[in-house]
N, C-alpha and C positions, 0 to 999 in steps of 0.2 A: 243643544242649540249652539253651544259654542266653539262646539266641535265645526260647526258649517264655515267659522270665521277664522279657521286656524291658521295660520299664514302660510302653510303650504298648500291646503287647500284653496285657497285664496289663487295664491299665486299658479298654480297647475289653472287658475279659469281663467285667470283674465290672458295668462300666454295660449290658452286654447282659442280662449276669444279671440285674439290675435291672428291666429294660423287661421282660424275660420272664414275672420271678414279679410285675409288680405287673399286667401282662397278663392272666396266669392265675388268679391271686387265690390266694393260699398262707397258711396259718394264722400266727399271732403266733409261734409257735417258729423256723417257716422263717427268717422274717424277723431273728429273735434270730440262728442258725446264719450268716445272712448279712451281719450288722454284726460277728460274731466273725471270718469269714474276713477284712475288710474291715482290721479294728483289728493282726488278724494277719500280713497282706500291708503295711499301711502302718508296721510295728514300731511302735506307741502307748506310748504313755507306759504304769505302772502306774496312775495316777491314774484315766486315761480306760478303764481296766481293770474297776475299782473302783465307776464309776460306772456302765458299760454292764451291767456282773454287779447291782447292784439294780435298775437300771430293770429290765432283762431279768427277774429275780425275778419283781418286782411283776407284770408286764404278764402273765408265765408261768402264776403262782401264782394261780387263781382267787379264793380264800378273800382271798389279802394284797391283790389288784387290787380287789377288792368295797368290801375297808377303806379302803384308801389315796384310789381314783381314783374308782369309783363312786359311794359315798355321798356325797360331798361333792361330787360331779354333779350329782345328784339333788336335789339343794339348791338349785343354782345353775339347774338349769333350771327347778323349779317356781317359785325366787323372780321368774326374768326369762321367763318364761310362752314359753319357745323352744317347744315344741311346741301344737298347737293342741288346746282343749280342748272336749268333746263332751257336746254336750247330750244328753236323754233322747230327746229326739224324734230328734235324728240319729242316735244310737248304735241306737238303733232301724232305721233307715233302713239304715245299716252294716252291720249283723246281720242283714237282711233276707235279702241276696244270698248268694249264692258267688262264689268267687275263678273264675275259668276259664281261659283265654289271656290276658287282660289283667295278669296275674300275670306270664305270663312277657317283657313289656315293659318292666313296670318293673322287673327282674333285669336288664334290659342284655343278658343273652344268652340266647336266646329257645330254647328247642328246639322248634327244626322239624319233627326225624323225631316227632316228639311229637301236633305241631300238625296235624301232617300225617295222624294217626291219626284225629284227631277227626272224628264222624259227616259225612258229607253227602247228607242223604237224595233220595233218586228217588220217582218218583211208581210206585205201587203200580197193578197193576190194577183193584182195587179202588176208589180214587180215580181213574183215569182212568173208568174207569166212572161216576162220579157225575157228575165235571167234564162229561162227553159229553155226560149223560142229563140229570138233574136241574138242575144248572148250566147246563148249555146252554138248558134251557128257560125258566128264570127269566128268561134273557139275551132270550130272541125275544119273553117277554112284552109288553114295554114299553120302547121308545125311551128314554132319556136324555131328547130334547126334550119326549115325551110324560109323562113323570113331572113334570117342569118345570112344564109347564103347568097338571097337573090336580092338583101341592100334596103330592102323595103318590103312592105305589104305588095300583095300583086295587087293588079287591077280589079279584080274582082271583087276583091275583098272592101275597098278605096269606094268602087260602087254602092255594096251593099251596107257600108258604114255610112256614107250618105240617103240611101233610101229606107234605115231606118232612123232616123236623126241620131244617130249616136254624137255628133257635132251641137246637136241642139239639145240635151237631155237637160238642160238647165233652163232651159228656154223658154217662155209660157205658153203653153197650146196657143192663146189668141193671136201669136206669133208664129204656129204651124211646128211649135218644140213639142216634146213631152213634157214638160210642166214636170220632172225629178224633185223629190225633196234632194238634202244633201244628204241623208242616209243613203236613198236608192240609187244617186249616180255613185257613191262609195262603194258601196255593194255592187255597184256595176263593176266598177272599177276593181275590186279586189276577185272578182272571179277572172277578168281580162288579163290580172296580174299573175294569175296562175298558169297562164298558156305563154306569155311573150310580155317582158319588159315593155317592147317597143310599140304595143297595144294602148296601155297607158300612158305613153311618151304623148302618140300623135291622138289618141283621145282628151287627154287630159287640161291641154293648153286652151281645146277648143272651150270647153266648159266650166274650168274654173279660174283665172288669172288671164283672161286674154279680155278682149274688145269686148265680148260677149256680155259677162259680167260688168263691166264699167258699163256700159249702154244701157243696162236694166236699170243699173242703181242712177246713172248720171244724166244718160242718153237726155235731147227732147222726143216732144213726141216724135217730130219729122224724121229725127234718124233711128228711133226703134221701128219704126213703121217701115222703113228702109232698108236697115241693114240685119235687124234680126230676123224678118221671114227668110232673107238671103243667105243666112250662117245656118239655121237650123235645116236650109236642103241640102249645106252642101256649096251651093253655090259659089261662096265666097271660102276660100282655106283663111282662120284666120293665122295671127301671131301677135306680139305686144314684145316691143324693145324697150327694154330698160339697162340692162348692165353694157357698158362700156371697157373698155380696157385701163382707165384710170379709176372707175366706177364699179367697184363690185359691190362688198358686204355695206361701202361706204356707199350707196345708192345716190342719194342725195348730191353728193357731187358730180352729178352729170356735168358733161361740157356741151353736148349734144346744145345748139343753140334753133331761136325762131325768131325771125323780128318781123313783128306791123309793120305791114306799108301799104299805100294807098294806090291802085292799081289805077292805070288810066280814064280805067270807065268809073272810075270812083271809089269802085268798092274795095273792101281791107282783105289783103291778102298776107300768107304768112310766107317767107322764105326761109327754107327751112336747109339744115346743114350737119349730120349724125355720123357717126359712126359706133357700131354698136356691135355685141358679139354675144353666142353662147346663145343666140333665139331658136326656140324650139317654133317648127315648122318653116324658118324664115324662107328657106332659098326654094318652097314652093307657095308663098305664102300671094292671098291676092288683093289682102286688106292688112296692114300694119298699124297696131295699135305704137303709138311712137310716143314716149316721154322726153322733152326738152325743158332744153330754161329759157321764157318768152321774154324778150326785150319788148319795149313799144317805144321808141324814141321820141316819136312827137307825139305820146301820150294819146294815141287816138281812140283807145280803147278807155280811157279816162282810169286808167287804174295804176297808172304811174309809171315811168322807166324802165321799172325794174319789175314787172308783173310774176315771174317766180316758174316753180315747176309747173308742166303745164302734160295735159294728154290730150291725142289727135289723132283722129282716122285717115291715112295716109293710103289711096289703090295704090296698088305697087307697078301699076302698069303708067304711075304719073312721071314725067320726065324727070332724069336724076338722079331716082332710086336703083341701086345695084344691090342687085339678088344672083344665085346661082349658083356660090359657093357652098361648101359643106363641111362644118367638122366631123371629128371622127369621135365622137364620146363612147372609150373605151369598146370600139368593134363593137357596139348596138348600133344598129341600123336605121335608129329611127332620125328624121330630119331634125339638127338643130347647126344651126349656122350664124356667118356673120352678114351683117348688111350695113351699106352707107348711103346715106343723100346726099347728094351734090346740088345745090342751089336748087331743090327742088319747091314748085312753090303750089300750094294748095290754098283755097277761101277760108276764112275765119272761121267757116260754118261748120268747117271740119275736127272743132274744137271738141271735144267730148263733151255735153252738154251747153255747149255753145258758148258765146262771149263769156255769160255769166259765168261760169264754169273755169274761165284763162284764171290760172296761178291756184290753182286748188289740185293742180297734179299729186300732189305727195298726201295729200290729206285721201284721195281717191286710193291710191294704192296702201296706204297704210290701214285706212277700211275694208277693201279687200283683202289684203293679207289675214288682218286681225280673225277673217272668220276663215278664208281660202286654204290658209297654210295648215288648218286642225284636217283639211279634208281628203285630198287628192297621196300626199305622200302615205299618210296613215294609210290608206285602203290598199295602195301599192303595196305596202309593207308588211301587210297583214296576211293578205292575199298570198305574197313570197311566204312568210312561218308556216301557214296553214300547210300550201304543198310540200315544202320542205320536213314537216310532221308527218304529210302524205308516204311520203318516199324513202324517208329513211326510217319509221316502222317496216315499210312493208319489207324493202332491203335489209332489215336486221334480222328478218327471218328467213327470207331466200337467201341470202349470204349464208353457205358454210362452212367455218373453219373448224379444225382440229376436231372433226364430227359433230360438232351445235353449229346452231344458226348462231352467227355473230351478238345476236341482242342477247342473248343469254349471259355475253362477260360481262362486267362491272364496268368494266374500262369504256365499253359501251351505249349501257345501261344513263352513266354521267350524263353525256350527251344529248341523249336521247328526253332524258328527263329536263333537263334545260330548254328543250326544243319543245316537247308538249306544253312545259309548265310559261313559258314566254307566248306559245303562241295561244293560249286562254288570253293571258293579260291582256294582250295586244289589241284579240277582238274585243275585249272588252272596253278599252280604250277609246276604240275607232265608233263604237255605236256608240256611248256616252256620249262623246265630242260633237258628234253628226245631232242628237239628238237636241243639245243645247242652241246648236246655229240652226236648226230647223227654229226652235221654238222664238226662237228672235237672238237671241244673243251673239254677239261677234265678242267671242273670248280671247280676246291676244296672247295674255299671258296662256292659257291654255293650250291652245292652238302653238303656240311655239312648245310646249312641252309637249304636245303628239308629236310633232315635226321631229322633233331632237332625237325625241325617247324608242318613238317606235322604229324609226329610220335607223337608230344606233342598234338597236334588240334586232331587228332585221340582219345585221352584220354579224349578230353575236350566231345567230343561228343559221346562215346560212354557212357561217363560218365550222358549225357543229357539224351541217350536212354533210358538206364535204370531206369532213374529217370521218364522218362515219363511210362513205359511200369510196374511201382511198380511188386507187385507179379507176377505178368507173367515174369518177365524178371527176376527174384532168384531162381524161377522153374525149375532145370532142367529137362530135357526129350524131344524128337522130336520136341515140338509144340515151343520150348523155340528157338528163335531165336535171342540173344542174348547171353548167359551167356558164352560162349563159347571162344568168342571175348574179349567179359570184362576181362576174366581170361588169357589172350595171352596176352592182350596189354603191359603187362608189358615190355615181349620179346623182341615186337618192340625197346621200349625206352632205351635198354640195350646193345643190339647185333649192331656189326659194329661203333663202338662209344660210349659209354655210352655218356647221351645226359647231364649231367652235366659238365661234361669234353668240350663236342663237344659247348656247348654254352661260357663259360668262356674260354676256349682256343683256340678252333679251328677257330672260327668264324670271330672274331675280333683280338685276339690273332695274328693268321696267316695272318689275314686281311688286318692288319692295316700293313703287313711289304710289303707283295706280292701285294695286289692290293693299294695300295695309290700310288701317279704318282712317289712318287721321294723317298721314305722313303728305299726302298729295296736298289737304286744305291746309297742314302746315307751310306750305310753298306758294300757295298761291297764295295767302295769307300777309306773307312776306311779302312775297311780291310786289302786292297791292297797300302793305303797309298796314292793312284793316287787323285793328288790335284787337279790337272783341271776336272776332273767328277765327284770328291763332290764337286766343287766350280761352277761347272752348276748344279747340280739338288742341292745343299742346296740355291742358290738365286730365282732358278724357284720356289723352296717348300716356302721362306719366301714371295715371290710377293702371292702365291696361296694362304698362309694363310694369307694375307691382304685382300682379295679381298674376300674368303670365308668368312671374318668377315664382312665386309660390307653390302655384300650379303644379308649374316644371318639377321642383324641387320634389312633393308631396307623390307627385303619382311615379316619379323617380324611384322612392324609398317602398311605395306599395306597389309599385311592376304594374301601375294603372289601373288597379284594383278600384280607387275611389271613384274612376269614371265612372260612367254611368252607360249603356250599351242599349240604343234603341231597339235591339232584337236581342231576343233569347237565343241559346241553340251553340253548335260550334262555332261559330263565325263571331260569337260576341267578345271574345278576344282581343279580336283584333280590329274592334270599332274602340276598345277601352285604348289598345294601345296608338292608338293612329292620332285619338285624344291627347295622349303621353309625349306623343313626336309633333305634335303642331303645336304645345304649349313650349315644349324647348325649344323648338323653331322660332316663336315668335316672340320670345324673350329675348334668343342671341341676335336675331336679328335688329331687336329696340337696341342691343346693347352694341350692336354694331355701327349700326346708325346715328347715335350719339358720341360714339367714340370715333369714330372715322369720317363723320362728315362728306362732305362732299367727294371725298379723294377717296369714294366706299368701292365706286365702280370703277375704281383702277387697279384696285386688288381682286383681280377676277380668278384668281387662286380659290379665294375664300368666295368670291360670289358665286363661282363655279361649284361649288360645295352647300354651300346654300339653297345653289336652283336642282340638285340632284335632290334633296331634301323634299324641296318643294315638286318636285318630278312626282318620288315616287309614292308620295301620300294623295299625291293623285289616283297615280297609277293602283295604288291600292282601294283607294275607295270606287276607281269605276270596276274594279274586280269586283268588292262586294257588292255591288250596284248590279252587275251583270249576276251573280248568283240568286239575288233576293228577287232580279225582275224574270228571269228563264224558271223560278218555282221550286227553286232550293234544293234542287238534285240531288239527291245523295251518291249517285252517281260520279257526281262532278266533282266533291269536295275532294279529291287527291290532288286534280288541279287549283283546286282554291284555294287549299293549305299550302300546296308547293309556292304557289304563286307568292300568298300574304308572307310566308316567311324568305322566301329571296327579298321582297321588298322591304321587307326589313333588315335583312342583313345589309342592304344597300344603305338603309336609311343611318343604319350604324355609323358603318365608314365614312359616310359623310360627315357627322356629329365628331367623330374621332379624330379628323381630318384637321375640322373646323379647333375643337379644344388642343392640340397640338400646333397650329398655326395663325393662333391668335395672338397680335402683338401687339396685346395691351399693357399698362405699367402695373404691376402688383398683381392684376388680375391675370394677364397672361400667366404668369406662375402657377397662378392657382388651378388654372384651367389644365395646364401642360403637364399637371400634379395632382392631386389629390381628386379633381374631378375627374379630368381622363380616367387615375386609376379607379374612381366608382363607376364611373361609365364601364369598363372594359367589365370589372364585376357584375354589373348588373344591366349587363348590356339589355337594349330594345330590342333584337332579333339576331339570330344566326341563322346560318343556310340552311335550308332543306335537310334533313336525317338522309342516309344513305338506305332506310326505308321505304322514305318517301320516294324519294327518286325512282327505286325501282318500282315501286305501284304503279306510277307515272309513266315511265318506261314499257313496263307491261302494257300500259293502257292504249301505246301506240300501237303495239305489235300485235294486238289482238282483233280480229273482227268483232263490229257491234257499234251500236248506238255512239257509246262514250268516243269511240274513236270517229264513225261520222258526225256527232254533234263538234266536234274540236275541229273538224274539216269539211265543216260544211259551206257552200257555195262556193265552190271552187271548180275548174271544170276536171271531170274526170274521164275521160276517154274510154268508149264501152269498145272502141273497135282492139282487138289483140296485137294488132302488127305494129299499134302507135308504143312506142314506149313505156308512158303511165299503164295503160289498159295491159301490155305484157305486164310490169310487174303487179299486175292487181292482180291479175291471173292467177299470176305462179305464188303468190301472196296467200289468197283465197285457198287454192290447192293444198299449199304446203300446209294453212292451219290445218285445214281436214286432216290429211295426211297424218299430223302430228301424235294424236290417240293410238290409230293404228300404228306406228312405229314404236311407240310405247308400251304397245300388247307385245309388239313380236321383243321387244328388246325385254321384255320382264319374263316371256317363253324361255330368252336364251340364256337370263341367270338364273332360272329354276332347272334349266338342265334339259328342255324339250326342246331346245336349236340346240345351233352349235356358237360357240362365241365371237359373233362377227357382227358388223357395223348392223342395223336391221334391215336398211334397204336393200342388200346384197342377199337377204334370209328371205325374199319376199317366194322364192317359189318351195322352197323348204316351210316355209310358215302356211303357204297355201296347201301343200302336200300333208301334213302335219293337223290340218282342220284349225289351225289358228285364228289364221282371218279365212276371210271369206274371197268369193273370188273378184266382186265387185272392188272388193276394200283393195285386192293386190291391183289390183288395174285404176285404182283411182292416186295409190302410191307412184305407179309407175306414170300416170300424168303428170302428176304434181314431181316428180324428179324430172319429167321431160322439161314442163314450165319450168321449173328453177333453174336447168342448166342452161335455157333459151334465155334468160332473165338476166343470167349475171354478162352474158357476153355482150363487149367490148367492140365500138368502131373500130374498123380499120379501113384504109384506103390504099388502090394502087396511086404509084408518083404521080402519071397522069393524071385521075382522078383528084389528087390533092391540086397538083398545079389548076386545074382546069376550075376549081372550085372558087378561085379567087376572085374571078371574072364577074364581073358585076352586069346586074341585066337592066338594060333599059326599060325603064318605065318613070321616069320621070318627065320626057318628054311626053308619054303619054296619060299621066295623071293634068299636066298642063292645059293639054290638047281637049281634055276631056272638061 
């Protein structure tokens, strides 16, 4: 018995006890009950009796903790500005969104069986019926090259985008749209992004961030009744001006002004005065959605002087507005231009959901954004990886050098593996995101890390294709399936966010105030001065960042072992570690936040390193999300493996980044020292095995399932003279091909040919009873199709000069 009270057995419980409850996270009483057995087991003095019985009180006692410890907290941090303080225009931006999964990150411990709930939509027959029908046809319309050339979609195309409402696909049928989720116009969208950038330029604006959108959510009934049967034929092209030339990432600083005034027959009209640039569809546009800042001088709107950002449906055919111009974004052809109003003056009624509505502009757009921005680029983006997977598999096998098809080198292989194993991620990414804005959620913080994420992953890869596809892919002309995209991608990374901004501030920035459990009521708490609601959520935030340290620290030293994995199988891995990287996360985060205060989002070095974090434990969990809800492929796991562990070597560097460039007093040392070097030890992730990679690799180059599920809905051209459909061809052939070239090449080291390349052996191999005679005649197609496969545009001068020429049709898309 007395062995139970030994003092190291003793002491080995109550320090396990320790580790336990500050693991589990146990309320301030627990903690009291456990410095009493502590003071009991060590016989303490009375004194230290005395004083643990008042602390224990106060901290107990809500009413006496509020008096004693809080308010003169609340002192100390307003006077030394420790939390960061929000503007109108941010707290706007804040308020925009919903909290989603990215909530449960910054908690440190994520529920899975939770996460694991959330929707993952499949395509409908319904939707696969348009994709087939209608989207397929769009696709046969017109080349890519051919769009290029001629400046614009033809007329025909312009026609039959309107007579299927591709303008309206957001639209609600009782408005004469197809009523789209935000899945199926994505999926529209990411198949449209596989035939022409400039598809989704001039689809895009109409359906997600234009008039359209604001009229559903804002509109009254008179102007949904009005103007949406008119958007979804067609009738109306819309646009929506917001950025300015003093106004970009800083939105909010519009100058663009409107001022109330009272027109002679009585009624309040707006004069309006803009200047605005970079609007996509603008210089053919016949309705403008227009963002200003509304004066009202003699208050006749009763809403004061200064009534604030405001949104307005401007014809563009009203006196004043100047349209016509065109920029040139990077030689895509799709409409994006600038426009100005000159004293142009329209009725109040013109207001986006009317009077009531004047000075609620920003709050308007930053709700649309909040859900808008996870939709449109991600599908863009996806849609580019997917073909770009398409095309440089099948070119890694029509290519060949030094006698192999090029996918065979390593050198190759890299690339190629990077391009499959991103473009899993990506689709997984874009249906997750789609699925949460379906179900109701407008994810801000989200939504900007598809925006960021897949738009950057987008670059990394087409940046691979090119690399893989050399000369063929800097050739312009029809056969060039690439360059077209290369030179757009920029657009992506720029439009709806610039993605510098969007990573340094919006991500983590916004992140760390709206989705952390207690950081936001910490602020408005302040605010408002109300002492008992920062004095519940600052002792909930100080227990969470105890326990998120623990946490960090413990599955640190067992490699997330202690976690717990809501699935069995291979994939449980890496639910334990993703546990492991949001409990670190959301410690250095507490500890950043209390160390840098307000001045957190000026160091957008480290916050930029923070929202990579928080990126890609996203991006990892909609992976496993996309494996658990497609039925646990066994097929797919080379992509799911490649994927979780890129995402983890990502999620490294970041960590690494952050302990090296943290400049705290005492602690920064320790971080830039002994923890970096456990971390580098015991790192969370590194890249892909050069294994993996080639599994991956292979997976592209081969025909089959794995390789059409990783490129599915995308368009793929059956006719042979189109580009894609040649190299599917000579693709197809050459697999075939490849067995037989391997019988006749293994005849000629056993000594039955003669020692030469095999395709050159094919009528010695025939003569020889080798193959057969189908088998030589299917070799010699498939060498036909490869050599027709790899050739390269070329043009006479005249034909190059002649090419420049731009074809009218803008007057006749106007006319029309």
């Amino acid at each position: 018995m007395n062995n139970l009270f030994h003092p190291a057995i003793v002491s080995f419980t109550l320090v396990f006890l320790f580790v336990l409850l500050s693991y589990i996270g146990v309320p301030l009483w627990v903690w009291s009950l456990y410095v009493a057995v502590l003071l009991a087991v060590f016989h303490a003095p009375i004194w230290s009796w005395v004083l643990f019985g008042t602390v224990a009180v106060v901290l107990n006692v809500p009413r006496l903790r509020r008096i004693v410890i809080t308010s003169p907290l609340i002192y100390s941090i307003k006077s030394l500005n420790i939390l960061p303080k929000i503007s109108d225009t941010e707290r706007a931006a804040i308020e925009a969104g919903t909290v989603w999964v990215d909530g449960e990150f910054f908690s440190g411990k994520p529920d899975f069986p939770l996460i694991n709930t959330e929707p993952y939509p499949q395509i409908t027959p319904e939707l696969q019926a348009f994709l087939d029908g209608p989207v397929e046809q769009v696709c046969r319309m017109a080349t890519d090259w051919e769009i290029y050339r001629r400046k614009d979609l033809p007329p025909e195309m312009w026609d039959y985008l309107k007579q299927e409402r591709f303008f309206g696909m957001m639209i609600p049928k009782e408005y004469g749209g197809l009523g789209f989720s935000n899945f199926a116009y994505s999926t529209v969208m990411t198949k449209l992004a596989s035939r022409s950038f400039t598809h989704v330029a001039t689809v895009g604006v109409t359906n997600s961030l234009g008039p359209a959108k604001l009229l559903l959510r804002y509109g009254t009934p008179e102007q949904k009744n009005y103007y949406l049967p008119r958007l979804a034929r067609g009738e109306e092209i819309p646009c929506f001006a917001l950025t300015e030339p003093t106004a970009g990432s800083d939105a909010a600083s519009i100058k663009s002004e409107g001022v109330v005034f009272k027109g002679e027959d009585g009624k309040l009209y707006l004069g309006l005065n803009w200047k605005k640039r970079y609007i996509t569809l603008g210089a053919i546009a016949t309705l403008l959605g227009l963002a200003f800042r509304l004066r009202d001088p003699e208050n006749l709107l009763g809403k004061g002087e200064e009534v604030g950002i405001t949104c307005a449906l401007i014809p563009t055919e009203t006196s004043g507005v100047v349209l016509g111009k065109r920029h040139d974004p990077m030689g895509v052809p799709f409409y994006n231009s600038p426009t100005e109003g000159h004293d142009v003056v329209v009725s109040v009624d013109q207001i986006i959901g009317g009077v009531e509505q004047a000075g609620q502009g920003w709050k308007m757009l930053m709700q649309s954004l909040a859900a808008g921005r996870g939709i449109s680029f991600p599908a863009t983006c996806t849609g580019v990886a997917k073909l770009v997977a398409r095309v440089t598999g099948a070119h890694a096998i029509v290519r060949q050098q030094f006698g192999l098809p090029i996918g065979r080198f390593e050198g190759i292989e890299e690339p190629l593996a990077r391009i499959g194993g991103l473009a899993y991620l990506m689709e997984a990414a874009r249906v997750y995101t789609c699925g949460a804005v379906d179900k109701g959620e407008q994810p801000a913080v989200i939504s900007a890390i598809a925006k960021y994420n897949l738009t950057e992953l987008s670059r990394k890869v087409i940046n691979d294709g090119m690399d893989i596809l050399g000369g063929a892919g800097i050739c312009r002309g029809p056969r060039n399936l690439l360059a077209n995209i290369y030179t757009a991608t920029p657009i992506s990374i720029t439009v709806e966010g610039a993605n510098i901004l969007t990573r340094t501030m919006m991500i983590f920035g916004q992140g760390a105030i709206r989705c952390h459990p207690y950081v936001y009521s910490e602020i408005v708490a302040l605010n408002q001065s109300d002492v008992t609601a920062f004095d519940h959520a600052f002792w909930n935030h100080i227990g969470s960042m105890v326990r998120n340290g623990f946490r960090a620290l413990l599955l640190s030293i067992s490699r997330g072992y202690l976690a717990r994995s809501p699935i069995e199988g291979p994939t449980a891995r890496y639910y334990r570690k993703l546990e492991w990287a949001s409990a670190s996360f959301a410690f250095l985060s507490d500890l950043a936040l209390f160390c840098f205060g307000g001045t957190l989002k000026r160091r957008e070095k480290l916050t930029g390193r923070f929202a990579d974090i928080l990126s890609w434990m996203y991006l990892g969990t909609a992976t496993l999300r996309r494996f658990e809800a497609e039925g646990c492929l066994a097929d797919d796991l080379p992509f799911v493996h490649w994927s979780m562990q890129y995402t983890f070597a990502q999620i490294q560097q970041a960590f690494e980044g952050i302990f090296n460039n943290m400049p705290i007093p005492v602690l920064g040392i320790l971080f830039r020292g002994p923890i970096a070097w456990w971390w580098r030890l015991n790192p969370i992730g590194t890249l892909p095995s050069d294994e993996l990679g080639s599994e991956v690799a292979r997976s592209l180059q081969t025909p089959g399932q794995r390789r059409d599920r990783l490129t599915a809905s995308i368009h793929i051209p059956s006719d042979v003279n189109e580009a894609l459909g040649r190299l599917e061809r000579a693709f197809l052939l050459s697999s075939q091909a490849e067995p037989i070239l391997k019988t006749i090449k293994l005849a000629s080291l056993v000594g039955k040919l003669p020692k030469q390349r095999p395709e050159r052996l094919i009528a010695e191999a025939l003569e020889a009873g080798v193959i057969s005679t189908a088998e030589a005649e299917l070799i010699r197609e498939a060498e036909s199709a490869r050599n027709d496969a790899i050739q390269v545009d070329a043009f006479t001068l005249l034909e190059y000069q002649q090419g420049s020429s731009v074809f009218e049709t803008t007057k006749e898309l106007i006319r029309a």
